[in-house]
N, C-alpha and C positions, 0 to 999 in steps of 0.2 A: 373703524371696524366695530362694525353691532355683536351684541350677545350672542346670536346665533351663529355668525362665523368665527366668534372667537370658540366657542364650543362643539366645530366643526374642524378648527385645526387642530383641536385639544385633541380629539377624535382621531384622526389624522397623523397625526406624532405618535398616540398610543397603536395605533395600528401598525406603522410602519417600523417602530421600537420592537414590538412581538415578532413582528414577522422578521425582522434580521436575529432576536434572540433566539427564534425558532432554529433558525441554520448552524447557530455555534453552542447549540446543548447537541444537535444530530454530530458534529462534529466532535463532542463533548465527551458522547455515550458511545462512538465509536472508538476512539483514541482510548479508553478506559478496557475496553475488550482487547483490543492492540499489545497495551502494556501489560494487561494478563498474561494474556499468549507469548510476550515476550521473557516474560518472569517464569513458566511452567518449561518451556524451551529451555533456559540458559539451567536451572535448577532440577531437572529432571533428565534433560537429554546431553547436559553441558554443551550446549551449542545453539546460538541463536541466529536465525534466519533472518530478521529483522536488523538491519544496520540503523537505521534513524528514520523518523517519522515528521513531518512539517505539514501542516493544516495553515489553511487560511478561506476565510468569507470574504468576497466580494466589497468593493467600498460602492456606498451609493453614487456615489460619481460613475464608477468602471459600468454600473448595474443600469443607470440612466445613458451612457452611450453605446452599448448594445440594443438597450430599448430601442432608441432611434437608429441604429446600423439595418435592424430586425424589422423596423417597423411596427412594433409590439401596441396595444392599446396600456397607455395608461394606469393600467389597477393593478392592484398587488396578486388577484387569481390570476389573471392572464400571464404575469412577469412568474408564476411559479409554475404554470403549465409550460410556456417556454423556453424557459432559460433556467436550463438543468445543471450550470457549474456555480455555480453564485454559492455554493460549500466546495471545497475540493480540500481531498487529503492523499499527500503522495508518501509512499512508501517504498524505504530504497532497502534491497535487497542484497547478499552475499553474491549468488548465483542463479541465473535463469532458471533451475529447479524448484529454487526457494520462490519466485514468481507462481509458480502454476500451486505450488504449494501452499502459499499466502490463500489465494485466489481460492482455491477447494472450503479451505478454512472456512474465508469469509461466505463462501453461499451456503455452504452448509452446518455452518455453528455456531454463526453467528446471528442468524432468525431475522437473517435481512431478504427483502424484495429485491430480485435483481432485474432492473428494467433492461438493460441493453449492456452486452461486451463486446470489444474493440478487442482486438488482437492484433496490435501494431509490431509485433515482433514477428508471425511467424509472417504478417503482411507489411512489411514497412512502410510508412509514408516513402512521397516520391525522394523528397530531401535527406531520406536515410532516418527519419527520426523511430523508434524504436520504444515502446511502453504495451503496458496493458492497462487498459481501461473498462472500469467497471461503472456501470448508472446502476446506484441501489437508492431503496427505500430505507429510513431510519424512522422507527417508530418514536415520536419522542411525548413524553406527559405534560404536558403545560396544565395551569390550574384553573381551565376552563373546557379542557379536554384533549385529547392525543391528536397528534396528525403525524401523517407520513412526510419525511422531507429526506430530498433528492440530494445525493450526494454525489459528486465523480471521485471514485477513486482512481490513482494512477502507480501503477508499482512498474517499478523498473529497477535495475541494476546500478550499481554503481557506477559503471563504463556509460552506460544509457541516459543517466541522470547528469556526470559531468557534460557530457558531447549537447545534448540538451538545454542544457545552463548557458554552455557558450555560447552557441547556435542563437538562442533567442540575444544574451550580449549584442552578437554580432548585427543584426539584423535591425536590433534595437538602434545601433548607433549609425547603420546607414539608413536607416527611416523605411526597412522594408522594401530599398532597390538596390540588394547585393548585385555585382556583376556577376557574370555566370560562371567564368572562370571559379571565381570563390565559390560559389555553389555547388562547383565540381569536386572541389576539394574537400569542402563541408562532406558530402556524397562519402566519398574516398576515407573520410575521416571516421565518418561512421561506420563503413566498414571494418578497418579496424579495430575500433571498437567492438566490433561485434567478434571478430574474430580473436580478441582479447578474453572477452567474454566466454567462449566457446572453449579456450584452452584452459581457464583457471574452471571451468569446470570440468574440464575430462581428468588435472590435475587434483582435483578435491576427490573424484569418485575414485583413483586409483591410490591415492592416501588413506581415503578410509577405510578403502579394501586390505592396505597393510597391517592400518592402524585393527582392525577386527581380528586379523588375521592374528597378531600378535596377541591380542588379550583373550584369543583361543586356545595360542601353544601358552599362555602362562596359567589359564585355569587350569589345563591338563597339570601342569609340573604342578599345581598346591593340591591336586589329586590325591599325591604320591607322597606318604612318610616314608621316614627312614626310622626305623625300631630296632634295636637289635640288630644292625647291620643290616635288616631286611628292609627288604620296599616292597608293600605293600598300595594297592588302589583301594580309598574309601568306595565305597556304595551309593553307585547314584542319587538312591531316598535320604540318604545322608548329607548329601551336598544340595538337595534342595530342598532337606529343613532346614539347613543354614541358611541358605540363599535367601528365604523366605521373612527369616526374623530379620533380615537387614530390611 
């Protein structure tokens, strides 16, 4: 190996080193927005929408047999104009609300590009799989200048995220030729999950309805002293310069 191809693969390693550190700072500087949102949530609203978050980049190996599935040319422009999940971060959710909720979040306050959404929930795959998917841009600084990288995100439920997990199990260990029977049931199994889904949310929205309910008949009763045997109602302007110094 002469001088010029050893400093052609020097070349070549630093290129391909950047461009995968490129994908796990986008990854990096999104998960750090995430855990705000989930700290301002749990600390302000006492309730957080966010159950757990798992990120992962692509390995060169997974990255190189897509290339060849795809037929992609060889270079690193091409493989980032093509192959839009080589970052993906899934995010599991409480309840189907807190999805569309997440989702508002991220396009709007988050200062990300959003190239393409999937809405696998209210259109499910044929197999019953159930997600939303987002293609955003992530601005990120490197010390030679910014670029934009392509991230999938994928938010789903918790019901959606187990059924999902199995499903690829399953699939994985028959090599991708389930019989159809089991496919049927995968099907079947999805749906209930969904319809698990649908009731632990109708049961949260009629709990919070009680739960508000209650912490309306109890500020009325700290309304009310008792002085002098009398009961007496402070003044509304009085209960919200309290309210205010809290």
């Amino acid at each position: 190996m002469n001088n010029n191809q050893i400093e052609q693969f020097k070349k070549l390693k630093t290129d391909v080193t950047r461009f995968m550190m490129m994908y796990q700072f986008a990854l990096n500087e999104l998960e750090t927005k995430i855990e705000i949102v989930k700290e301002e949530f749990q600390f302000l609203h006492d309730y957080n929408p966010i159950e757990h978050t798992k990120s992962r980049v692509k390995s060169l190996e997974s990255i190189m047999n897509k290339i060849g599935r795809k037929g992609i040319v060889l270079s690193l422009e091409e493989i980032k104009h093509h192959i839009k999940d080589i970052a993906g971060l899934r995010i599991t959710c409480s309840f189907i609300s807190d999805i569309y909720k997440i989702s508002d979040m991220l396009q709007n306050q988050f200062e990300l590009k959003i190239n393409e959404i999937k809405d696998y929930i209210q259109h499910p795959k044929p197999n019953g799989y159930r997600s939303l998917h987002l293609l955003v841009e992530v601005p990120v600084v490197m010390s030679d200048g910014k670029e934009n990288v392509c991230v999938e995100i994928q938010i789903r439920t918790i019901a959606m995220d187990f059924w999902a997990s199995l499903e690829h199990k399953i699939f994985y260990k028959y090599n991708q030729t389930v019989p159809s029977r089991l496919i049927q049931e995968l099907k079947e199994a999805s749906d209930s999950a969904n319809k698990l889904d649908k009731q632990m949310e109708r049961l949260h929205r009629e709990i919070s309805v009680i739960k508000e309910t209650q912490n309306e008949d109890f500020s009325e009763q700290l309304t009310k002293l008792l002085i002098n045997n009398q009961s007496f109602k402070l003044p509304s302007s009085v209960l919200e310069l309290g309210s205010s110094k809290e």
